[in-house]
C-alpha positions as CSV (number, residue, x, y, z in Angstrom):
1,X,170.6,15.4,-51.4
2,X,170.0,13.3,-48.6
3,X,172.7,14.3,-45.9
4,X,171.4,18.2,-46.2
5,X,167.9,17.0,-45.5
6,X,167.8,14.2,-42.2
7,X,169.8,14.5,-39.2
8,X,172.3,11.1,-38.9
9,X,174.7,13.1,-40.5
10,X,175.5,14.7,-37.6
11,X,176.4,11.7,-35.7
12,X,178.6,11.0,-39.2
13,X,176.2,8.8,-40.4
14,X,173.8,9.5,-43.3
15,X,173.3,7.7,-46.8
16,X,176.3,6.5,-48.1
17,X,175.0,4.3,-51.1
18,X,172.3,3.5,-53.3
19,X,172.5,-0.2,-55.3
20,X,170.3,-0.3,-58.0
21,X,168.6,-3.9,-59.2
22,X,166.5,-4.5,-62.6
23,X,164.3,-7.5,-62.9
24,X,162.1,-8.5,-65.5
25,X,158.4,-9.3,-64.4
26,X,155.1,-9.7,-66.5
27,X,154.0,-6.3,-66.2
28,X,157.7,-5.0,-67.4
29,X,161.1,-4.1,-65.9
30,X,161.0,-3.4,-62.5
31,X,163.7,-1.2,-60.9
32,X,164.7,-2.1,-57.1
33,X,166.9,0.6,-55.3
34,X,168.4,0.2,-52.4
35,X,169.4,3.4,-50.0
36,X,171.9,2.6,-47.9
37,X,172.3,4.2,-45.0
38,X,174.4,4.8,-42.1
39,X,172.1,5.2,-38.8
40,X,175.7,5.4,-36.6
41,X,174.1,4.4,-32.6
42,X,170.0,5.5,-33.6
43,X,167.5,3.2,-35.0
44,X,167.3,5.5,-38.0
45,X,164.1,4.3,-39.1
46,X,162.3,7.8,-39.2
47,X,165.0,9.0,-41.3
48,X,165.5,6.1,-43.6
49,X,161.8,5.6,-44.5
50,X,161.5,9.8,-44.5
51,X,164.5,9.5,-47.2
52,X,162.9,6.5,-48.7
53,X,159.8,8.4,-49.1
54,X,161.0,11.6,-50.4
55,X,163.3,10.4,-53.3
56,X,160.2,8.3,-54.9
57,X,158.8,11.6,-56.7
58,X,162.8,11.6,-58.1
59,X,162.7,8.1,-59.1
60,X,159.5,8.4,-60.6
61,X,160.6,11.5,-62.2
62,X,163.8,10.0,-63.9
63,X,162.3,6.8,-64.5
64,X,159.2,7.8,-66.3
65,X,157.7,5.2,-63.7
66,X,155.6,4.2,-60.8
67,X,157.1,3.7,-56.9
68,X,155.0,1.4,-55.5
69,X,156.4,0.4,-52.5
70,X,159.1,2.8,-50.5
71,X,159.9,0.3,-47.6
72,X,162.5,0.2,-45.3
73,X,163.9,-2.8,-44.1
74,X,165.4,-4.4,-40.8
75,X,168.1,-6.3,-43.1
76,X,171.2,-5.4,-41.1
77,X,173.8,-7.7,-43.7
78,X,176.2,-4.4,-43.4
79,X,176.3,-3.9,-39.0
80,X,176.2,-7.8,-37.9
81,X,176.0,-9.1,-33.9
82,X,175.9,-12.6,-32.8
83,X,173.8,-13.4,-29.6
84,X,172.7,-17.0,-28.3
85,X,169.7,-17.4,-26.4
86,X,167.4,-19.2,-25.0
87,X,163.9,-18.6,-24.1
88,X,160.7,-20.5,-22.4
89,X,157.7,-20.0,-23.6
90,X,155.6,-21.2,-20.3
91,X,152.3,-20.3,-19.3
92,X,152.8,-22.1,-16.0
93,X,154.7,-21.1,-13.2
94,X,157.8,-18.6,-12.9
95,X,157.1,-14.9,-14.1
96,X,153.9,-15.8,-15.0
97,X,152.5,-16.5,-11.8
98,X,155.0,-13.9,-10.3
99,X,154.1,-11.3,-12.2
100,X,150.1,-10.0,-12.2
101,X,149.7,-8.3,-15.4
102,X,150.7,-11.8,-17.5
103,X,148.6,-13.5,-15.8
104,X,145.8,-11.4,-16.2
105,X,146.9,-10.5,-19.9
106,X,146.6,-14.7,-20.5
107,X,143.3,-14.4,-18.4
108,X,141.8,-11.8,-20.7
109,X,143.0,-13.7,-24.2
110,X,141.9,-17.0,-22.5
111,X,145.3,-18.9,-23.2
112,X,145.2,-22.2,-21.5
113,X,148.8,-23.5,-23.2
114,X,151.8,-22.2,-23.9
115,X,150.8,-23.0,-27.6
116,X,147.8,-20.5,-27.3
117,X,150.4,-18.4,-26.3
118,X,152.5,-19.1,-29.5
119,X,149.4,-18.8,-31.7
120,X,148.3,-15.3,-30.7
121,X,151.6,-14.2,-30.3
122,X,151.9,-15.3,-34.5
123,X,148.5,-13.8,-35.0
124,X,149.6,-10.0,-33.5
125,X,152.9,-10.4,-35.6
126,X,150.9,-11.2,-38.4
127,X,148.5,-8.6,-38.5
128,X,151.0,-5.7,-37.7
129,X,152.6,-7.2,-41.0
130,X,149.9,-6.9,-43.0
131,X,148.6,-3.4,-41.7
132,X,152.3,-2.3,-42.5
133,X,152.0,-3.2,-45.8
134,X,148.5,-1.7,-46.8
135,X,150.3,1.3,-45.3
136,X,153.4,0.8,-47.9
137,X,151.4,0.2,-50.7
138,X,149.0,3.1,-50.2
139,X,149.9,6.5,-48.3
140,X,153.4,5.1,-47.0
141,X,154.0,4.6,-43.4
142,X,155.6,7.6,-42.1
143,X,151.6,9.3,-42.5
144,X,150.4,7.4,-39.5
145,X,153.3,6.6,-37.8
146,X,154.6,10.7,-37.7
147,X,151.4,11.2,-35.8
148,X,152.5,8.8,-33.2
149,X,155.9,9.9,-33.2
150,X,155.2,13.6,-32.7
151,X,152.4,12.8,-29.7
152,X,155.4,11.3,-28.4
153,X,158.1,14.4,-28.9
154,X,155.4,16.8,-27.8
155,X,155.2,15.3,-24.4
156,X,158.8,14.6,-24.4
157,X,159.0,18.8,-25.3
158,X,156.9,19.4,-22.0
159,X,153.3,20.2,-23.9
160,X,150.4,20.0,-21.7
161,X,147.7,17.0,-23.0
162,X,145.7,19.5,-24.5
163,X,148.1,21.2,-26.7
164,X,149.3,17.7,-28.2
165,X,147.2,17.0,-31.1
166,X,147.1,21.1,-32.4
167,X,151.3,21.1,-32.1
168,X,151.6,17.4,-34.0
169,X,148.9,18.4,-36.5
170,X,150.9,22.0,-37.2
171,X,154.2,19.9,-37.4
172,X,152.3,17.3,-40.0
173,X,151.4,20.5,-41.6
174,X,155.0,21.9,-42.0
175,X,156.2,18.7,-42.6
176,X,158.8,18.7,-39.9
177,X,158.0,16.3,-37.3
178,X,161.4,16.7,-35.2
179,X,161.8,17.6,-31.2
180,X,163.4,21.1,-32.4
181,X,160.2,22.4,-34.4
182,X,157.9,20.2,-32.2
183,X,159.3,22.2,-29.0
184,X,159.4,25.4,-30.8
185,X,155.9,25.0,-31.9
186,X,154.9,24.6,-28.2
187,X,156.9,27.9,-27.0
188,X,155.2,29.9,-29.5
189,X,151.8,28.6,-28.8
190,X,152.4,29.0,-25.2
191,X,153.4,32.3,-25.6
192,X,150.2,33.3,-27.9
């Protein structure tokens, strides 16, 4: 079902599993499936979360149950890479000082140490975490995030600023949010 819908299959990627986990809780058995999915060079993670999100009415369906979360994650167990590094974390001296927009960007939080630094830097990570997972356990994520995306591939396709939001909110609308309808969205509303 999956490979006829998203596009890594064309790279010879697609989903080439599904692992499915049963655990008992205090509100029942809870069903955990896992689509696994080969991404082959891309990110993936508009396809996998699209793929997440459109087998949950199946699930639900087959299961007599509720999805409550469709999520997908950065676990990576399958495609490993080692890398050592080592970073500073200064507010003093070297690209800081060199470079004008980090040292207004610490002006403008009012970071006086590099722990301040540490301590909003935990704080954004935080709070991108937690609107991610309102967004998970409500509409899903690809709702917002498909907006973003398609502003993105309509400038990418060459649509002037004012066309952006009437071409993203027709692809919303057809629920195809790819460069090829995005671009032929803007041809025929260019040629209207």
């Amino acid at each position: 079902m999956f490979n006829e819908l998203f596009a890594p299959k064309y790279l010879g990627g697609g989903a080439k599993d599904i692992e499915v986990n049963m655990t008992e809780t205090t509100k029942g058995t809870m069903l955990i499936l896992h689509l696994l999915v080969n991404t082959k060079d891309a990110m993936g993670a508009n396809a996998v979360n699209t793929m997440a999100e459109a087998v949950a009415p199946m699930v639900e369906l087959i299961t007599e149950g509720k999805v409550n979360l469709r999520i997908i994650s950065n676990l990576a167990d399958r495609r490993l890479v080692r890398v050592r590094a080592r970073f500073k974390n200064e507010t003093i001296g070297g690209g800081t000082k060199a470079n004008p927009v980090a040292s207004l960007s610490l002006k403008i939080m009012n970071v006086q140490s590099a722990e301040e630094l540490a301590g909003v830097i935990a704080a954004t990570g935080l709070a991108q975490n937690f609107a991610a997972l309102k967004a998970l356990a409500t509409d899903g994520i690809q709702k917002g995030h498909m907006a973003l995306h398609g502003r993105n591939l309509a400038a990418m396709a060459g649509a002037n600023e004012n066309l952006i939001d009437i071409i993203v909110k027709r692809a919303i609308e057809d629920g195809n949010v790819s460069y090829d309808h995005i671009l032929a969205i803007k041809n025929e509303i260019q040629e209207e």
